[in-house]
C-alpha positions as CSV (number, residue, x, y, z in Angstrom):
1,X,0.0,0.0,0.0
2,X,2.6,2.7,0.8
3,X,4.4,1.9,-2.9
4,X,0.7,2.4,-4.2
5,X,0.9,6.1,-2.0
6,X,4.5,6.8,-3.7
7,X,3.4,6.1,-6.8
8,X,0.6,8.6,-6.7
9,X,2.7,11.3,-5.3
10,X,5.6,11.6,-2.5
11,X,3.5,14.6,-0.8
12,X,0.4,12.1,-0.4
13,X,2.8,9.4,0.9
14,X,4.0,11.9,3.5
15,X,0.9,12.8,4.3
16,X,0.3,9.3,5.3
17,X,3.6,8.9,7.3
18,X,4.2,12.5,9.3
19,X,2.1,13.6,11.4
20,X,2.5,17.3,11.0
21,X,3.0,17.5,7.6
22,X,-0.4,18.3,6.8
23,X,-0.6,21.0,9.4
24,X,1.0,23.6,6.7
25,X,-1.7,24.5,4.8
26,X,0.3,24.0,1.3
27,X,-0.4,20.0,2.2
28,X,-3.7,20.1,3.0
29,X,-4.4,18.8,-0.8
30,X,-2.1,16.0,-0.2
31,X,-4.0,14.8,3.0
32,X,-7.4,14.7,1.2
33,X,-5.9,13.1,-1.7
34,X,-4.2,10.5,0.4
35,X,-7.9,9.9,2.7
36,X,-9.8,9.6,-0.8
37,X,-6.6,6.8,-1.4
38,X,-6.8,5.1,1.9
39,X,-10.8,4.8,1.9
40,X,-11.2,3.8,-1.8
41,X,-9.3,0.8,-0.8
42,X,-10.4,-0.3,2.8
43,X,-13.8,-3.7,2.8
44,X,-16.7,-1.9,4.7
45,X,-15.8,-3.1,8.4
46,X,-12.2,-1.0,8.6
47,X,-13.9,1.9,6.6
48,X,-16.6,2.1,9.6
49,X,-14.2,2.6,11.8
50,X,-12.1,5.6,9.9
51,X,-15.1,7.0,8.0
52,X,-15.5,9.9,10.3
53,X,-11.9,10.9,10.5
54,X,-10.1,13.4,8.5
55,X,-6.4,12.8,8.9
56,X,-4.2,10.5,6.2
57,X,-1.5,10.0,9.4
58,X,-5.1,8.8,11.8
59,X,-6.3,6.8,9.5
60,X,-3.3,5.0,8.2
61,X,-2.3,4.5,11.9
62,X,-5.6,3.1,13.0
63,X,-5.0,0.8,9.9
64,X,-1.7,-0.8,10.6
65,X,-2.7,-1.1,14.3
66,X,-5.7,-2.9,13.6
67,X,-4.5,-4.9,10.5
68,X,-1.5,-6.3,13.2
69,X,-4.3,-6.9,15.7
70,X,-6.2,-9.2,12.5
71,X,-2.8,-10.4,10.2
72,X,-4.9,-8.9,7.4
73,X,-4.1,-5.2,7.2
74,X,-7.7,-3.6,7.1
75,X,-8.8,-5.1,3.1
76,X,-6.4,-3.0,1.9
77,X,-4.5,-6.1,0.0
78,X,-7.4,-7.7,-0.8
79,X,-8.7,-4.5,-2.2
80,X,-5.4,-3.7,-4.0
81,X,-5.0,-7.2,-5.7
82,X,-8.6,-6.6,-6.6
83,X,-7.8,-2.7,-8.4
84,X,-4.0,-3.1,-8.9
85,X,-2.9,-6.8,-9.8
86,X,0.8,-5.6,-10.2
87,X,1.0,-3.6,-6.7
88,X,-0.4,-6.5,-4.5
89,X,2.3,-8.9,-5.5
């Protein structure tokens, strides 16, 4: 998932992985950009739980912690083999 976030831009990656990055208001395009990522590929229980939340860094967070808590990563490689055969393998 993070090469996926590279590949769409290193400002949405860093959006993803610092948390005040997205405080200067010249990122603020990169966090939405990076939610719209993250959501499009979460399976309907993990969106639930990040739906209402508007930070890339929150979200992605709450993602790896409960993807370690399930061994599956929140969809998100289910999702991505699903939309991006080459990036899942």
């Amino acid at each position: 998932m993070s090469l996926y976030l590279k590949v769409l831009g290193i400002h949405i990656y860093f959006a993803i992985t610092r948390d005040s990055y997205c405080l200067n208001g010249k990122n603020i395009e990169a966090n939405v950009e990076a939610l719209h990522a993250l959501r499009s590929t979460l399976n309907d229980i993990y969106l639930s739980r990040v739906a209402n939340l508007d930070s890339a860094f929150v979200v992605w967070n709450i993602i790896i912690s409960l993807g370690e808590k399930d061994k599956y990563y929140g969809g998100v490689t289910r999702m991505l083999e699903v939309m991006l055969p080459t990036c899942a393998t």
